[in-house]
C-alpha positions as CSV (number, residue, x, y, z in Angstrom):
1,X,55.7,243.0,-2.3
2,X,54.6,242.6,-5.8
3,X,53.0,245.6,-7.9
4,X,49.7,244.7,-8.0
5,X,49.8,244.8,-4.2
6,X,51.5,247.8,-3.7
7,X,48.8,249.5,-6.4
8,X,46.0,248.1,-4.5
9,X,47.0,249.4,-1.1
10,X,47.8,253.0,-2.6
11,X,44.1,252.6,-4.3
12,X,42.6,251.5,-0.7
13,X,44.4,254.6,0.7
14,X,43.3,256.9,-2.0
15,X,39.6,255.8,-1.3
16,X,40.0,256.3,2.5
17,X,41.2,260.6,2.3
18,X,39.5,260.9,-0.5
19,X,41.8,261.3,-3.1
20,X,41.7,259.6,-6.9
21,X,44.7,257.8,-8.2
22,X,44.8,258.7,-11.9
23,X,46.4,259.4,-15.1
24,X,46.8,262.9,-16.4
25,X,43.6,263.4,-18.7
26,X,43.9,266.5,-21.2
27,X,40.8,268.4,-20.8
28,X,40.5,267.4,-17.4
29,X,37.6,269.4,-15.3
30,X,37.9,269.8,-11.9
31,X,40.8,269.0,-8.8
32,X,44.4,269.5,-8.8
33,X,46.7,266.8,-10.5
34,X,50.1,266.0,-8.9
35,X,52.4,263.7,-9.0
36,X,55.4,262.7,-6.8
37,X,58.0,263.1,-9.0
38,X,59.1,265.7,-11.3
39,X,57.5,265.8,-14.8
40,X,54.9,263.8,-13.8
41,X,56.8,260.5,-13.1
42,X,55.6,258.4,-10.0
43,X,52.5,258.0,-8.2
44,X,49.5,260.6,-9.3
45,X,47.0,262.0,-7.4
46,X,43.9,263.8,-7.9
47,X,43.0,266.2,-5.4
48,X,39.3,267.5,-5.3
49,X,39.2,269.5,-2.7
50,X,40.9,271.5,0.1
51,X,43.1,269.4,2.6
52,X,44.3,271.4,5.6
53,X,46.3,268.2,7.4
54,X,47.6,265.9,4.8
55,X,48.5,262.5,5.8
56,X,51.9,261.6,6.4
57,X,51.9,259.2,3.1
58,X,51.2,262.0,1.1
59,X,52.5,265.1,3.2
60,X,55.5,266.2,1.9
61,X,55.4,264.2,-1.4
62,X,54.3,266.5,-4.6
63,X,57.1,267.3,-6.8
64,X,55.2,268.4,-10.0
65,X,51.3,269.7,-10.4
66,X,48.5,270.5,-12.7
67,X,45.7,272.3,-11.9
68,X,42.5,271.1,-14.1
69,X,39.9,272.9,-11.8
70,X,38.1,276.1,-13.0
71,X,39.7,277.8,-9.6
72,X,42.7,278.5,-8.4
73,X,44.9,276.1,-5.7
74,X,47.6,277.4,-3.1
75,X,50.1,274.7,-1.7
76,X,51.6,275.5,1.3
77,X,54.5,273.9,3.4
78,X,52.9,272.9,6.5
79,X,49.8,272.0,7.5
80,X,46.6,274.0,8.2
81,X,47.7,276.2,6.0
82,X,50.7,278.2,7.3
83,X,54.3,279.5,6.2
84,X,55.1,279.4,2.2
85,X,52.7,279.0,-0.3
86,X,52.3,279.0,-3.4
87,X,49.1,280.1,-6.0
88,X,48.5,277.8,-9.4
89,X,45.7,279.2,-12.0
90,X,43.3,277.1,-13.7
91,X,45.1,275.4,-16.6
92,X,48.8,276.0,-15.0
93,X,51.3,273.7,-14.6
94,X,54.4,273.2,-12.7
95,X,56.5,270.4,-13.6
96,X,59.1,270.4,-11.5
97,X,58.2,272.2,-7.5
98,X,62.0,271.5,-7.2
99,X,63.3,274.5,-9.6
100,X,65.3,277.1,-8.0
101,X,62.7,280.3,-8.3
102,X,60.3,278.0,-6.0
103,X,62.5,275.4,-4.0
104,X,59.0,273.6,-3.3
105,X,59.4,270.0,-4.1
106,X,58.3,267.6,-1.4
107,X,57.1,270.6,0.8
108,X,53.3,270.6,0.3
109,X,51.5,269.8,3.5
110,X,48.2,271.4,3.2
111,X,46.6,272.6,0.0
112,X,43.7,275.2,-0.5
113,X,40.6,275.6,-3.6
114,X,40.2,278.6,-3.5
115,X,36.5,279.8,-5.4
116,X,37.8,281.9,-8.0
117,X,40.8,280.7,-10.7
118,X,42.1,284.9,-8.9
119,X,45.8,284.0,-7.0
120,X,44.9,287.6,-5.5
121,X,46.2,287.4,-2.3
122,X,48.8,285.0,-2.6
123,X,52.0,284.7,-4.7
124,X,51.2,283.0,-8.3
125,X,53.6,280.0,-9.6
126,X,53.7,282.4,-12.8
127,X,53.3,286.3,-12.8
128,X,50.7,287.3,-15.4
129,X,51.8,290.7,-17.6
């Protein structure tokens, strides 16, 4: 299958769960950038709002994440919400979900906006002094 094809059915799919396919912008407002590789390699997504079921072509497929929105985001390993999560501030970044203090790459399967850029209540990506 040739690239353009490939690119045109992951745009199709994007459209249909309402997801953009996109470039990391600096100064970015809004949604939660990720990509499926580590430091932002592969296929990137821009997710602008909560998605408690992901679908199985991107379920289990963020390795790296960047959260643009003026709130905070938690990832979590299954879907609707349940078992580990984790919390990512406005303006964080993770690069690589794989690193040994989170063990989270390729493990998001529902993810959360929360309404204010506070990770109270859930465990942060980065502790703040």
């Amino acid at each position: 299958m040739s690239r353009g094809v490939r690119v045109l059915g992951v745009l199709a799919v994007a459209v249909l769960v309402g997801v953009g396919v996109s470039a990391p912008a600096q100064g970015r407002s809004g949604g939660l950038w990720n990509s499926n590789d580590s430091w932002y390699e592969g296929y990137s997504r821009i997710f602008g709002g909560s998605n408690a079921n992901m679908p199985s072509y991107y379920s289990d497929k963020i390795s790296a994440i960047r959260n643009y929105d003026s709130v905070a985001w938690v990832l979590f390993d299954d879907k609707y919400y349940e078992d580990r999560r984790f919390c990512i501030r406005p303006g964080e970044s993770v690069p690589d979900l794989g690193a040994p203090q989170w063990k989270f790459n390729d493990k998001t399967s529902s993810v959360l906006r929360l309404t204010t850029a506070s990770c109270a209540g859930y465990p942060a990506f980065y502790t703040i002094g």
